[in-house]
LUMGUZA-570558 format. One line per field, with one value per residue: y, z, x of N, C-alpha, C, O in turn; residue in one letter. Coordinates in Angstrom, 1 decimal, m for minus. Each point is the difference from the previous one (the first is absolute). Layout:
% residues N
n_v	Y:...
n_w	Z:...
n_u	X:...
ca_v	Y:...
ca_w	Z:...
ca_u	X:...
c_v	Y:...
c_w	Z:...
c_u	X:...
o_v	Y:...
o_w	Z:...
o_u	X:...
miti	a:...
This chain:
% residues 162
n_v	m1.2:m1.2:m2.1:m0.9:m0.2:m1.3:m1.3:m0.4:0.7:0.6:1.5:0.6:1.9:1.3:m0.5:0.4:m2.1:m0.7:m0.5:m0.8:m2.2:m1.0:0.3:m1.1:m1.6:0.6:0.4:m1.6:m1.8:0.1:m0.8:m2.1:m0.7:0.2:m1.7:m1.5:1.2:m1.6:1.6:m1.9:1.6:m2.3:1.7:m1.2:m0.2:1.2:0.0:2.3:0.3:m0.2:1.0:2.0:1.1:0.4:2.2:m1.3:m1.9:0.8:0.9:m1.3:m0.6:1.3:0.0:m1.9:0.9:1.9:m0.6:m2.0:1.0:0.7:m1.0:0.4:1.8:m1.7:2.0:m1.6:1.6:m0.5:1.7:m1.7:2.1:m1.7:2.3:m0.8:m1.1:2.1:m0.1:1.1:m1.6:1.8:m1.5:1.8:m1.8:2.3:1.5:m0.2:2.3:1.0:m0.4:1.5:2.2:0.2:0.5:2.2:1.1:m0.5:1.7:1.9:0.9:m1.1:1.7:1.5:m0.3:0.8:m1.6:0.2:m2.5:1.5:m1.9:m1.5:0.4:0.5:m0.8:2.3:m0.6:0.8:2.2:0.7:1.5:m1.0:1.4:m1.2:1.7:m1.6:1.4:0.6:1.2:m1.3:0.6:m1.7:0.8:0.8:m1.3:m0.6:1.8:0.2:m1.7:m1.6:1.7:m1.2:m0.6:0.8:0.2:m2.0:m1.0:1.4:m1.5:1.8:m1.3:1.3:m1.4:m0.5
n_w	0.0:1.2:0.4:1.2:2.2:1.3:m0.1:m1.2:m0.3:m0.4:1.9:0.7:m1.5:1.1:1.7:m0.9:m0.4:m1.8:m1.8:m0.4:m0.7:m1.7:m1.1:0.8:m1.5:m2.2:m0.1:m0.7:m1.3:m1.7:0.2:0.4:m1.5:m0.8:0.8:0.2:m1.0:m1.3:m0.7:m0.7:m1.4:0.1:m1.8:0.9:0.0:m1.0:2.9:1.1:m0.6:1.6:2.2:0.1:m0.9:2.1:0.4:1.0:m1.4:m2.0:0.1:m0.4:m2.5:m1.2:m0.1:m1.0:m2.3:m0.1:m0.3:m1.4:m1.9:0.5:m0.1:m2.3:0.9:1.1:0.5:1.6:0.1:m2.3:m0.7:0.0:m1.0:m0.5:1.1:m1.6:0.6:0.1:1.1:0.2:1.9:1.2:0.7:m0.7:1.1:1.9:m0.4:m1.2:0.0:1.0:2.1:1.6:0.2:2.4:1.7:0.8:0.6:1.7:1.1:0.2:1.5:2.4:0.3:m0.6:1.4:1.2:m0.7:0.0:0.3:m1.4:1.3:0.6:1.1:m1.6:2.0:m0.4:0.7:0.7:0.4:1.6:m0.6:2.0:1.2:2.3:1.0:0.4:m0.3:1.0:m1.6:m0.4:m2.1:1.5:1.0:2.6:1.7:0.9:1.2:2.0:1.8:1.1:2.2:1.6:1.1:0.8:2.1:2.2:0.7:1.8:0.5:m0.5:m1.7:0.6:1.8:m1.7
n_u	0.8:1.7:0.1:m1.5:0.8:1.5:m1.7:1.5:m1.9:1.5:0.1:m1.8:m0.3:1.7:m1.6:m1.9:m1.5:0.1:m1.5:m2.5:m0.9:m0.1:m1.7:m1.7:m0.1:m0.5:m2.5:m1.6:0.1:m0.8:m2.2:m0.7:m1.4:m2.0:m1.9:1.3:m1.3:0.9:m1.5:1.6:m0.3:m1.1:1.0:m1.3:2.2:m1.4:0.0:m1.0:2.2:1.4:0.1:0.5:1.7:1.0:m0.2:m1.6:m0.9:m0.7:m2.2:m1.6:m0.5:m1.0:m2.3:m1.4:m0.3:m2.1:m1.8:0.0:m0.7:m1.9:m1.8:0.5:m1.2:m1.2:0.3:1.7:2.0:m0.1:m0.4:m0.3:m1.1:m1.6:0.7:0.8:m2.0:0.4:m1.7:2.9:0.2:m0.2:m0.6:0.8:0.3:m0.1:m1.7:2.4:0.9:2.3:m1.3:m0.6:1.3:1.2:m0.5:m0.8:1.6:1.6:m1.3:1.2:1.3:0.1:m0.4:2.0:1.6:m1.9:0.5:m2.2:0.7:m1.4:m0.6:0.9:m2.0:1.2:m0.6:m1.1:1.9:m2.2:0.6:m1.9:1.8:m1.4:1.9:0.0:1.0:0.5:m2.1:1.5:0.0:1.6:m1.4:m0.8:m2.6:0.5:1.1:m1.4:m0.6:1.0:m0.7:m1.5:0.6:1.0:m2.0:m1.4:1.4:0.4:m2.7:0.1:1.6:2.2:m1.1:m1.3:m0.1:m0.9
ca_v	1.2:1.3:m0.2:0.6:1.2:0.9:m0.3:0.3:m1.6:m0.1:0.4:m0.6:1.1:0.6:1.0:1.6:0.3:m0.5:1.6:1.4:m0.3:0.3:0.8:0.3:m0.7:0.8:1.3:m0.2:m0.1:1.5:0.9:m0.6:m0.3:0.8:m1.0:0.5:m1.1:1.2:m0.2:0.0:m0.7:m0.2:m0.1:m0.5:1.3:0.1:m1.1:m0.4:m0.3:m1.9:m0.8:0.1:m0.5:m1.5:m0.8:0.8:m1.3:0.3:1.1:m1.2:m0.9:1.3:0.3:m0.9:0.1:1.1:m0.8:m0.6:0.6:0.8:m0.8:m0.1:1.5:0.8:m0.8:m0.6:0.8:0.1:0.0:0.2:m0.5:0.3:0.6:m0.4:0.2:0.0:0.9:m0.9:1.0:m0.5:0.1:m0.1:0.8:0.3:0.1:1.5:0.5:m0.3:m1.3:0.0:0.3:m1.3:m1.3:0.5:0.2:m1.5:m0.4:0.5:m0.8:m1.3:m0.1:0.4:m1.3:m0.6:0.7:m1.0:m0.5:m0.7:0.0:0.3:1.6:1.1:1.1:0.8:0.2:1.5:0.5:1.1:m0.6:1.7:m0.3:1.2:m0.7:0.0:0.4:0.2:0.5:m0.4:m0.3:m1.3:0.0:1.7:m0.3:m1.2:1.1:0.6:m1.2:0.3:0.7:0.1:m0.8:0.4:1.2:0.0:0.1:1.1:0.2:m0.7:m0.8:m0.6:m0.7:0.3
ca_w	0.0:0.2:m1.6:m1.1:0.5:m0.4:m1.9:m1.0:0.0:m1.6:m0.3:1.4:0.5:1.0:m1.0:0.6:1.7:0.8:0.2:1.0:1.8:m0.1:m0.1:1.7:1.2:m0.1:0.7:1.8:m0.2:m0.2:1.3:0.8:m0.2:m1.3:m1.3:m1.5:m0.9:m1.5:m0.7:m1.3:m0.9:m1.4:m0.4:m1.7:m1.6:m0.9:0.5:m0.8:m1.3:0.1:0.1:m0.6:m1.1:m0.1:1.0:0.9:0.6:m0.3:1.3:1.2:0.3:m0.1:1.6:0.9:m0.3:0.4:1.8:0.5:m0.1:0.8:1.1:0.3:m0.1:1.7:1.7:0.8:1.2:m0.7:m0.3:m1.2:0.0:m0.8:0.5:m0.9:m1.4:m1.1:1.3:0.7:0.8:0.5:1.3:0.2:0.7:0.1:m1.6:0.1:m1.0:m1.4:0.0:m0.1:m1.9:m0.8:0.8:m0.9:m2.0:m0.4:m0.4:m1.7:m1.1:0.4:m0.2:m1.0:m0.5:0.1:m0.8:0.3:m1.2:0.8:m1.7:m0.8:m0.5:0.9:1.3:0.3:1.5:0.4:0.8:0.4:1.6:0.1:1.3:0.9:1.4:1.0:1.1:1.7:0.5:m0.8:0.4:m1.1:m0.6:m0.5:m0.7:m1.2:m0.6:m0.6:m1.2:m1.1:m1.0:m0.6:m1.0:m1.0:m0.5:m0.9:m0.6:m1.0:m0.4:m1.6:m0.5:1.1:m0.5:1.0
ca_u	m0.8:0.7:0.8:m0.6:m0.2:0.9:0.4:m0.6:0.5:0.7:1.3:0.9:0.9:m0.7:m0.4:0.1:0.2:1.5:1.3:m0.5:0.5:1.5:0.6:m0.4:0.8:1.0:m0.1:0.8:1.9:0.6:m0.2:0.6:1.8:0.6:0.6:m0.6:m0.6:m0.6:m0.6:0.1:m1.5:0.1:m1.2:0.7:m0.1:m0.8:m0.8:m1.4:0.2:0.6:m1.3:m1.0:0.6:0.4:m0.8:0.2:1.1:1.5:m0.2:0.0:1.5:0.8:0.0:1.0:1.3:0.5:m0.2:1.0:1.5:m0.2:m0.2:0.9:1.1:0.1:0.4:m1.0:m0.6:m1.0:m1.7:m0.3:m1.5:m1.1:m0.8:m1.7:0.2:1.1:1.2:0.5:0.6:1.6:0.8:1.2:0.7:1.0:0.4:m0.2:m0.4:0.5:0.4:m1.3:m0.3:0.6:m0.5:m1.3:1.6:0.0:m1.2:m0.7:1.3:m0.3:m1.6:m0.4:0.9:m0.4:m1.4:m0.7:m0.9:m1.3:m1.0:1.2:0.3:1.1:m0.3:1.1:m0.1:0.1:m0.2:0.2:0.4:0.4:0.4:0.0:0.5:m1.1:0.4:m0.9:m1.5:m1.5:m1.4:m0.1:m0.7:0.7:1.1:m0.5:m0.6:1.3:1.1:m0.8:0.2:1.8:m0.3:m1.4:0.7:0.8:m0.8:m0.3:1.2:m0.2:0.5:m0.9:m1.0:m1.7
c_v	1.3:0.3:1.0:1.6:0.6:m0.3:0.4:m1.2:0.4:m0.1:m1.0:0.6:0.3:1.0:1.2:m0.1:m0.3:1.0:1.3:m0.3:m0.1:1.8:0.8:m0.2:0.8:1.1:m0.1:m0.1:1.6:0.8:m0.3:0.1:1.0:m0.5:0.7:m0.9:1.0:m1.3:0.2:m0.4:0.1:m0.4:m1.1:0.6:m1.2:m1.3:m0.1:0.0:m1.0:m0.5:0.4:m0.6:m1.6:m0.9:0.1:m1.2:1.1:1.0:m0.4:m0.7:1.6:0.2:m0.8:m0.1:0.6:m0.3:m0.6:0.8:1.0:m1.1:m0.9:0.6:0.8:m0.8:m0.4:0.9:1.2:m0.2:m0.4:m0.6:0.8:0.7:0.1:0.3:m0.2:0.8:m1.0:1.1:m0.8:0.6:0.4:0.3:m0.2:0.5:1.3:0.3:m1.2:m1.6:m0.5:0.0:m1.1:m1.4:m0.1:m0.2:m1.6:m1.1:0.3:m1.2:m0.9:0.1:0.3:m1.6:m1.0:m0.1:m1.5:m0.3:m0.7:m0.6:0.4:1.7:0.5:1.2:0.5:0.1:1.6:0.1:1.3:m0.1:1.8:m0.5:1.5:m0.7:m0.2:0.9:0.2:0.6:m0.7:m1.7:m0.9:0.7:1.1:m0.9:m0.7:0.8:0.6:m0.6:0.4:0.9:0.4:m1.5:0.6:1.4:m0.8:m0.9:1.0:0.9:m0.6:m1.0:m1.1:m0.9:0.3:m1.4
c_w	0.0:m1.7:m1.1:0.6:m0.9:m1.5:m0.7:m1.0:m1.6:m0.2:1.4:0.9:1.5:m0.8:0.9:1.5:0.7:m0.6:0.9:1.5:m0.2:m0.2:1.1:0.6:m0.4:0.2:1.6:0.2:m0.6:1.3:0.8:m0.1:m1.1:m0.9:m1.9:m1.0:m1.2:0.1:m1.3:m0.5:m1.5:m0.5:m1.8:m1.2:m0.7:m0.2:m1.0:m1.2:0.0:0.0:m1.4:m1.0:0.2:1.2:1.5:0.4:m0.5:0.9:1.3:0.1:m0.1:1.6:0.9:m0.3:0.6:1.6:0.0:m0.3:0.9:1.4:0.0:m0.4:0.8:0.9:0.4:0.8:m0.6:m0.2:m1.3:0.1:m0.8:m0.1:m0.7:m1.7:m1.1:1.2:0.7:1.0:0.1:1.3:m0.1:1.3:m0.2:m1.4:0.0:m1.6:m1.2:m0.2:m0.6:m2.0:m0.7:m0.2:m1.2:m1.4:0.2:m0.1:m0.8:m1.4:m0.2:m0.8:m1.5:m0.7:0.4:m1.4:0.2:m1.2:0.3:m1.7:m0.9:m0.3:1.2:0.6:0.4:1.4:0.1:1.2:0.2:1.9:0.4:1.5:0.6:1.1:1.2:1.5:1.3:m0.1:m1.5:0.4:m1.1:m1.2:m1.2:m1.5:m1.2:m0.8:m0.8:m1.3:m1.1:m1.1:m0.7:m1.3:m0.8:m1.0:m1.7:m1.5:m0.9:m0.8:m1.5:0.2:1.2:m0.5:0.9:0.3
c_u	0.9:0.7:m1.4:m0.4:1.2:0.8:m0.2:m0.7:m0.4:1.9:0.7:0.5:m1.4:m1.2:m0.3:0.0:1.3:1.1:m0.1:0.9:1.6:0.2:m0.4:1.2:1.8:m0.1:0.5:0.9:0.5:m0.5:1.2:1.9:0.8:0.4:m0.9:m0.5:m0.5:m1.4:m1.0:m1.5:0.4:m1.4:0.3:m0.8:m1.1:m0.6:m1.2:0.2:0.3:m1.6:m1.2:0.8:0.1:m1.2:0.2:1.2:1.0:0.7:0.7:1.6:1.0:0.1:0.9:1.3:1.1:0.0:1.6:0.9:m0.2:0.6:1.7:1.1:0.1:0.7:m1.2:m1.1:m0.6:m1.3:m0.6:m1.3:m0.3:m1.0:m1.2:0.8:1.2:1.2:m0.2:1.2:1.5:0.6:1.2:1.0:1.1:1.0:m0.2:m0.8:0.4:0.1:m1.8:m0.1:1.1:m1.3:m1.2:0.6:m0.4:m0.9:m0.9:0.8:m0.4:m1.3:m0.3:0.7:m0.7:m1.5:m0.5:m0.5:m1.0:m0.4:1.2:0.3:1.0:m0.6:1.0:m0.3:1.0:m0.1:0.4:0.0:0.3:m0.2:0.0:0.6:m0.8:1.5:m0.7:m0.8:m0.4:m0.4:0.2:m0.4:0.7:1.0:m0.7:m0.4:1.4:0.5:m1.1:m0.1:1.0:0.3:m0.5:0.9:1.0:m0.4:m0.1:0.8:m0.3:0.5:m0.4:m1.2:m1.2:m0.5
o_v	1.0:1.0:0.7:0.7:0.8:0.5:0.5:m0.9:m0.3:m0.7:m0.5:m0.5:m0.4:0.6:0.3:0.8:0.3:0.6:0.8:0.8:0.6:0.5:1.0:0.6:m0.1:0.6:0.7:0.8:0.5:0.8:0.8:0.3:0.2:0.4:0.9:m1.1:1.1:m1.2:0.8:m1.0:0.9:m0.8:0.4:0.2:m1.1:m0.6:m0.9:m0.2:m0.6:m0.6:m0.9:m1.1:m0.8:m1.3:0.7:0.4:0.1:0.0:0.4:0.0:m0.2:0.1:0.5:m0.4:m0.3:0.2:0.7:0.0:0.1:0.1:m0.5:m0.6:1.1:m1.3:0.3:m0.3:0.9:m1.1:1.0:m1.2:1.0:m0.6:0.5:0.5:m1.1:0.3:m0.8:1.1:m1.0:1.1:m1.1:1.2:m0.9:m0.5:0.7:m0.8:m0.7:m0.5:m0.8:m0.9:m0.4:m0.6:m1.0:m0.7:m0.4:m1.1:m0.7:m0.7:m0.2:m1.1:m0.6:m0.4:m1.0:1.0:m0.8:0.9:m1.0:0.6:1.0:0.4:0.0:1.0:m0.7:0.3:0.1:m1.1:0.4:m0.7:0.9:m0.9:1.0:m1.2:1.1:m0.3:m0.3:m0.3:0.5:m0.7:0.4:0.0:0.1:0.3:0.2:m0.5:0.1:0.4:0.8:m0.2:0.8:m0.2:m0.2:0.4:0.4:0.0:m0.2:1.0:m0.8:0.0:m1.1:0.3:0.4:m0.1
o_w	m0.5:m0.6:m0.9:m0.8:m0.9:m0.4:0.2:m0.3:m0.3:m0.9:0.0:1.0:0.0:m1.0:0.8:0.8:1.1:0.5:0.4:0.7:0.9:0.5:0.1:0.9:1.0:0.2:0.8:0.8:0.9:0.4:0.1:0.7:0.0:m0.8:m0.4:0.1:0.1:0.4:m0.1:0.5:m0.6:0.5:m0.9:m0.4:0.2:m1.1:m0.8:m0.5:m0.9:m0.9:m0.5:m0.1:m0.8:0.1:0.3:0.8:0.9:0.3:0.6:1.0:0.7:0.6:0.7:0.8:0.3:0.7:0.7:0.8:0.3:0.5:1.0:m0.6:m0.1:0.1:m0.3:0.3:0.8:0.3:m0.6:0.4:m0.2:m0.5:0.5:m0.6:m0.4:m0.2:0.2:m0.4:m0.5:m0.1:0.5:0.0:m0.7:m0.3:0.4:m0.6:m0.7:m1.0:m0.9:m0.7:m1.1:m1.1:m0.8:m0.8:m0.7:m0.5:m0.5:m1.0:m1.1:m0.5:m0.5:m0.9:m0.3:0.1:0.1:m0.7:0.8:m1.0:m0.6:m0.6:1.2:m0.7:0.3:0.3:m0.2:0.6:m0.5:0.8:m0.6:0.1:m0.7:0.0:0.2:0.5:m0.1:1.0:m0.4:0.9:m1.1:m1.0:m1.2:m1.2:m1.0:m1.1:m1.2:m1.1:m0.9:m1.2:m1.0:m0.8:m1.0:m1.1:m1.1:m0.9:m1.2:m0.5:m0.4:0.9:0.0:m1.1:1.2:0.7
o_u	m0.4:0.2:0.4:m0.6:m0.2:1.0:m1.1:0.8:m1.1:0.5:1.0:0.4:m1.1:0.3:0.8:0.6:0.3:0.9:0.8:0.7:0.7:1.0:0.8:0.5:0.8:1.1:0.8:0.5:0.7:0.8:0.9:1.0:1.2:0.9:m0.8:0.5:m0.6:0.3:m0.9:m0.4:0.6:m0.8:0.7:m1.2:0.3:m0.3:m0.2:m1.1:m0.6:m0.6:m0.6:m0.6:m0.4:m0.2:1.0:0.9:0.9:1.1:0.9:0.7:1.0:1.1:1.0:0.8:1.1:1.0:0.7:0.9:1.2:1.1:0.4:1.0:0.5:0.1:m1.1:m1.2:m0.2:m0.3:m0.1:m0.2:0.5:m1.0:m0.9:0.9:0.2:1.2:m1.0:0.3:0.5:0.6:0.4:0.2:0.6:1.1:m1.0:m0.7:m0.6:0.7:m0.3:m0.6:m0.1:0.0:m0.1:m0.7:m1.0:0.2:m0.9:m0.3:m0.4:m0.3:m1.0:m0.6:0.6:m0.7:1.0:m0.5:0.1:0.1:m0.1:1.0:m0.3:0.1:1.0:m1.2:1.2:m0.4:1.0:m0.7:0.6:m0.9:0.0:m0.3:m0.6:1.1:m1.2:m0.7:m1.1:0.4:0.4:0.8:0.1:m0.1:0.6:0.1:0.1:0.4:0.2:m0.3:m0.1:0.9:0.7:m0.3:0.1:0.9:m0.1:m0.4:m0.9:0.8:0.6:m0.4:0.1:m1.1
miti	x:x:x:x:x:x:x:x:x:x:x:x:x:x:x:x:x:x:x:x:x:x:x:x:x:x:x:x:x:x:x:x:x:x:x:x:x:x:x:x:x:x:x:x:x:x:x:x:x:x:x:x:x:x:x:x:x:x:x:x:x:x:x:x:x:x:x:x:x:x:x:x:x:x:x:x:x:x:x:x:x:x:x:x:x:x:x:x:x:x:x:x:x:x:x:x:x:x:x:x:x:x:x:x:x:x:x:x:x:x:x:x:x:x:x:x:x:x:x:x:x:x:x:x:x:x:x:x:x:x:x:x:x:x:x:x:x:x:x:x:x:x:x:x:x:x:x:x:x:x:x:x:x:x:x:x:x:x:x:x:x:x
């Protein structure tokens, strides 16, 4: 019962409630200690065209693709869930600016070299990833809002997918 509270159960990955409660649980740790964590939201580039062009199984195996190269390009003590839909979050601690845009560079890389063959047709696996750090006076809700929109900024950039 607890396995399907906190799963996701298409990708396997944690999904929104267990990242809300992990990422509670790193606000406290920065009140407390002065620890730090970026968190990261990815949104994937041009999901309702996969599904309306190939179908929603091709949607679906794209999702879970992107689930394992995500799920194994993190550390252990990392976050990685499935917050709905075509967004997905990321936990990072203890990571500064320039290790965080390294980290986001090698996952974009990992992701464009990845392309999924479903039905014999080639899926371009995209993503848009925009992060904020969680500090002492914010707020689960406050932070998921930042990333979101630091996602959506970088979405809206040329050469960006929707």
């Amino acid at each position: 019962m607890k396995q399907h509270a906190y799963n996701d159960v298409l990708t396997g990955l944690s999904n929104r409630r267990l990242f809300v409660e992990s990422l509670e649980d790193r606000v406290a740790r920065s009140r407390r200690y002065g620890h730090n964590c970026a968190v990261l939201f990815l949104d994937v580039d041009k999901l309702k065209t996969i599904n309306d062009e190939y179908g929603h199984a091709a949607g679906d195996a794209l999702l879970v693709r992107l689930a394992k190269i995500l799920k194994s390009n993190i550390r252990t003590t990392d976050v990685v869930a499935r917050i709905g839909g075509d967004e997905f979050g990321l936990l990072l601690d203890n990571m500064n600016g320039d290790q965080v845009a390294d980290k986001i560079g090698f996952l974009l890389q990992k992701l464009a070299r990845e392309n999924l063959v479903h039905k014999g047709r080639k899926l371009h696996l995209g993503a848009s990833i925009g992060y904020c750090f969680v500090g002492p006076k914010d707020t689960a809700d406050g932070l998921m809002s930042r990333a979101d929109a630091a996602m959506y900024r970088e979405k809206d950039k040329p050469g960006q997918g929707a």
